[in-house]
ChimeraX commands (.cxc) that place a marker at each C-alpha (Angstrom):
marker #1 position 52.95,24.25,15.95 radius 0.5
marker #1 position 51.45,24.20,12.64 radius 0.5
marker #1 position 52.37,20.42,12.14 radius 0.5
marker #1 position 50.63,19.20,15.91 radius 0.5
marker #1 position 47.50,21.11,14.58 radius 0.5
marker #1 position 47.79,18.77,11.59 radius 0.5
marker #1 position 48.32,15.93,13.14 radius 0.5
marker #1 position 45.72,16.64,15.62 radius 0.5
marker #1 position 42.92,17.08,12.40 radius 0.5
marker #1 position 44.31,13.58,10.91 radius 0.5
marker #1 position 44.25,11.86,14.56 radius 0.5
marker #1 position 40.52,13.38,15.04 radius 0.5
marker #1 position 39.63,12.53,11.46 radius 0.5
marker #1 position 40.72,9.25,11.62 radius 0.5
marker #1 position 38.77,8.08,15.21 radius 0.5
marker #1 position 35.73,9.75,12.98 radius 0.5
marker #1 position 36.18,7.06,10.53 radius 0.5
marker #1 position 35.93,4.11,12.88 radius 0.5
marker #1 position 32.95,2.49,12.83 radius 0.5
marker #1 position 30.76,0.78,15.55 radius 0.5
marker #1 position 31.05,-2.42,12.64 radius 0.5
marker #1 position 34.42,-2.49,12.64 radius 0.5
marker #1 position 34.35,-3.36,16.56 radius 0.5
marker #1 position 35.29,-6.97,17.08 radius 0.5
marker #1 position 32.64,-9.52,18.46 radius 0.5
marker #1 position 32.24,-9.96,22.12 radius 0.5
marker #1 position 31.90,-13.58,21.55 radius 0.5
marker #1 position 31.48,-15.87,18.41 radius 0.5
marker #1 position 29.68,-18.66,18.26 radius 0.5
marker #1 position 31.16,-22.18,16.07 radius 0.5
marker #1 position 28.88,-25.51,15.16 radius 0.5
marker #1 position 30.04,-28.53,16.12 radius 0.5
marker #1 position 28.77,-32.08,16.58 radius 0.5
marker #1 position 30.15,-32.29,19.77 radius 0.5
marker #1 position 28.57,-29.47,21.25 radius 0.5
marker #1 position 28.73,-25.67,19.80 radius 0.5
marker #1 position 32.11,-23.65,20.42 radius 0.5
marker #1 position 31.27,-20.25,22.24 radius 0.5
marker #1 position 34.44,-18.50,21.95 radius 0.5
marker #1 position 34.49,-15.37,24.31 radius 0.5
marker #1 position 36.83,-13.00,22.07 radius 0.5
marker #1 position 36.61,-9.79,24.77 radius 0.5
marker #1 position 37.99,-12.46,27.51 radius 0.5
marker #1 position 41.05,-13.39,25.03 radius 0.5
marker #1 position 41.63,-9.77,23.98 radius 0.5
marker #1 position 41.74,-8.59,27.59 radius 0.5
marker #1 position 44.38,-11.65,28.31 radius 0.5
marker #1 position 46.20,-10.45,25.74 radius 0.5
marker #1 position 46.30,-6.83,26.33 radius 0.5
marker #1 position 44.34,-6.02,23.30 radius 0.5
marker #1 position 47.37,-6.65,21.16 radius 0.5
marker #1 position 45.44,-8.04,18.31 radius 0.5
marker #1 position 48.90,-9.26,16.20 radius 0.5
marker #1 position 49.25,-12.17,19.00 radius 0.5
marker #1 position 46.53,-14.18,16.90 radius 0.5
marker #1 position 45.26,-12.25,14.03 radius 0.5
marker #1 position 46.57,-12.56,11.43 radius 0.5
marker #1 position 48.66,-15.73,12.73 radius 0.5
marker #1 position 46.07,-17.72,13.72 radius 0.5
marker #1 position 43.14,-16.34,12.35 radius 0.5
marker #1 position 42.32,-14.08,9.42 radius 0.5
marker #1 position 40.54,-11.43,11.44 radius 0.5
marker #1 position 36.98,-11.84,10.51 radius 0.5
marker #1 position 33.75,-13.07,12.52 radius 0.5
marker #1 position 32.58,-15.08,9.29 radius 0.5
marker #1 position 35.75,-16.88,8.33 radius 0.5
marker #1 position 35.99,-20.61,9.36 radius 0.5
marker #1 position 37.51,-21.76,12.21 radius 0.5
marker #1 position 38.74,-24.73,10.78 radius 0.5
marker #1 position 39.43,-26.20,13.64 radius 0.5
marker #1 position 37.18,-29.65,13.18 radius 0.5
marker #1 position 37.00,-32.92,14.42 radius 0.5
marker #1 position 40.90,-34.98,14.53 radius 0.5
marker #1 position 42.42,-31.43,13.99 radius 0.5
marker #1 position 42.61,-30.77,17.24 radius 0.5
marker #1 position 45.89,-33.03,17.59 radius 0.5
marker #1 position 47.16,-31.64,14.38 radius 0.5
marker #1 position 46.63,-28.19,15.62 radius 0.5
marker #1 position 48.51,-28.65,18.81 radius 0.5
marker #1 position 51.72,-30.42,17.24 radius 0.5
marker #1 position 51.64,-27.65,14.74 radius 0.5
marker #1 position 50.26,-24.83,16.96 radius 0.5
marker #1 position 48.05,-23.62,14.65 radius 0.5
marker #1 position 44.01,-22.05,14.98 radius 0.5
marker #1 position 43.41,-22.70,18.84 radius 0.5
marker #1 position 46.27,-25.26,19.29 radius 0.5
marker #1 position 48.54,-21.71,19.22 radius 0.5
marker #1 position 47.60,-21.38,22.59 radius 0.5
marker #1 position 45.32,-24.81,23.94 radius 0.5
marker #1 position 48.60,-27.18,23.29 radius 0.5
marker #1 position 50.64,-28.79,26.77 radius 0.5
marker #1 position 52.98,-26.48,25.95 radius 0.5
marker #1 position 51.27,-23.27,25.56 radius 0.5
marker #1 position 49.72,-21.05,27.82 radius 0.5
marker #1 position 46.08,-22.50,28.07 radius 0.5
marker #1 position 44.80,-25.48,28.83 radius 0.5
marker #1 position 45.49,-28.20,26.28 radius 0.5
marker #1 position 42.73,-29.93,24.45 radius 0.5
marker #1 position 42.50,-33.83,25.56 radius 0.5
marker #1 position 40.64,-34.10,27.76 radius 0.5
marker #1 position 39.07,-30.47,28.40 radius 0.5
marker #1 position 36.15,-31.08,25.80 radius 0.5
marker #1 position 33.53,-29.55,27.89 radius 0.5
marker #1 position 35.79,-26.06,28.58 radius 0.5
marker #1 position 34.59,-25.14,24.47 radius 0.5
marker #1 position 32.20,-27.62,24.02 radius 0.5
marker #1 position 28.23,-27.52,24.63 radius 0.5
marker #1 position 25.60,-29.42,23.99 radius 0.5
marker link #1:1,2 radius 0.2
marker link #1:2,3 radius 0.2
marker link #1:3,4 radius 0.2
marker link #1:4,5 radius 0.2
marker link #1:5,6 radius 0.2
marker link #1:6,7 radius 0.2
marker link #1:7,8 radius 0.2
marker link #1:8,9 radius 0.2
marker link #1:9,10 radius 0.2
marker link #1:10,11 radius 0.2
marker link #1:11,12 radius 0.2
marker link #1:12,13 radius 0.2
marker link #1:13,14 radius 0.2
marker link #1:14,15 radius 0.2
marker link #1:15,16 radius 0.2
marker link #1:16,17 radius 0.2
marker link #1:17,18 radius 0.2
marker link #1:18,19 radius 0.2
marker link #1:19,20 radius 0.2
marker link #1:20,21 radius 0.2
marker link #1:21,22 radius 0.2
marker link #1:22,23 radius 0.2
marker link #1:23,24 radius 0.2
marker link #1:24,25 radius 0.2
marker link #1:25,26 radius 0.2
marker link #1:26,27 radius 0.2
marker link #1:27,28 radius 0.2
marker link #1:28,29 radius 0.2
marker link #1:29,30 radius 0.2
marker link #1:30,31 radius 0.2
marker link #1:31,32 radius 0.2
marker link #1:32,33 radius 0.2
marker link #1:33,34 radius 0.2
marker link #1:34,35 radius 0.2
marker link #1:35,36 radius 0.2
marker link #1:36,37 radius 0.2
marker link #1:37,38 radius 0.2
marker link #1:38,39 radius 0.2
marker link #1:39,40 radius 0.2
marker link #1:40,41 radius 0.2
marker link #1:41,42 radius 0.2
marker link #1:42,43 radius 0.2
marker link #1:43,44 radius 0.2
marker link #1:44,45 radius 0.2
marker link #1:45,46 radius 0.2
marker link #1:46,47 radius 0.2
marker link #1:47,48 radius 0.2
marker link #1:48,49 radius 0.2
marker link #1:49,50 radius 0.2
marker link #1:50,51 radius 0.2
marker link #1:51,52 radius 0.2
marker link #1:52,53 radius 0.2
marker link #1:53,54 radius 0.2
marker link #1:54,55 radius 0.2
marker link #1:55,56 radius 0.2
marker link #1:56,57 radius 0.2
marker link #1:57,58 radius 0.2
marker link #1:58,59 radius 0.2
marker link #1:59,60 radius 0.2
marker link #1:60,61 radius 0.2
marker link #1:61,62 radius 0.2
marker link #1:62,63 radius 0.2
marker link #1:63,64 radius 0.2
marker link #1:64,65 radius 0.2
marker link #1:65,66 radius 0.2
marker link #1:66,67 radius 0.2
marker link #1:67,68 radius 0.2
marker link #1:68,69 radius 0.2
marker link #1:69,70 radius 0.2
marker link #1:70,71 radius 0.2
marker link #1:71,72 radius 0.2
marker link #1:72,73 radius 0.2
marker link #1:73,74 radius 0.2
marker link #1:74,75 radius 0.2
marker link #1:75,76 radius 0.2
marker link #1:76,77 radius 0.2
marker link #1:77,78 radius 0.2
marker link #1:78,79 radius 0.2
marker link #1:79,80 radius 0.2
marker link #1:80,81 radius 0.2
marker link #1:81,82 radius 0.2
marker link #1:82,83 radius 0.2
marker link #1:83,84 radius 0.2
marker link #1:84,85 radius 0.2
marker link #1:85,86 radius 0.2
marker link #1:86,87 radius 0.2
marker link #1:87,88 radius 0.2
marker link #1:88,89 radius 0.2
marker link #1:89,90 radius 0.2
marker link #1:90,91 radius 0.2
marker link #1:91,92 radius 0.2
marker link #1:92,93 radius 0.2
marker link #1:93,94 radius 0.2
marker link #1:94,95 radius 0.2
marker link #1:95,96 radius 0.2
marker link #1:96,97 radius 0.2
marker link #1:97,98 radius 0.2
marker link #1:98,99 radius 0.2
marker link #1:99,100 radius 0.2
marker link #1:100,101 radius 0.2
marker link #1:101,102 radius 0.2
marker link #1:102,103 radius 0.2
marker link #1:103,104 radius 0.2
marker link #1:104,105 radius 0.2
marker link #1:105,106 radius 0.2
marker link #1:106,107 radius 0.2
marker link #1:107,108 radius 0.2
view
């Protein structure tokens, strides 16, 4: 009994140290010439269950300020290699491949 209590303290103390900052971004927001990127992150984490480990840190170091680095004639290079969004946007994969889907990500 004595080690549930404990483990009930460390549980409690521990969703007392999450912070509303350390919740992810609804959506982010990427420059590019052709159009900006607006990348709906609680869409992707809701396809994927919430399971985090399916892109971060895999495909992307899991912060809102790191570069995408996902720029202009990588987008082939991403897809053969199925790297950044070409892990899941490649004919293979389980989105829609790039060519030819510029306006799905991009805006002007």
């Amino acid at each position: 009994m004595r080690y549930l209590t404990i483990a009930a303290i460390c549980l409690g103390l521990g969703a007392v140290g999450v912070r509303a900052a350390d919740k992810p971004p609804d959506k982010l927001v990427f420059e590019a010439k052709m159009g900006n990127v607006t990348f709906n992150h609680a869409s992707h984490a809701a396809a994927q269950k919430g399971n985090c480990a399916v892109c971060h840190t895999k495909l992307f170091p899991q912060s809102a300020t790191a570069p995408l680095n996902f720029k202009a004639k990588l987008h082939a290079t991403a897809q053969e290699e199925k790297t950044s969004c070409g892990g899941c946007h490649n004919p293979a994969g389980p989105a829609f491949a790039v060519k030819g889907n510029c306006a799905k990500c991009h805006v002007k």
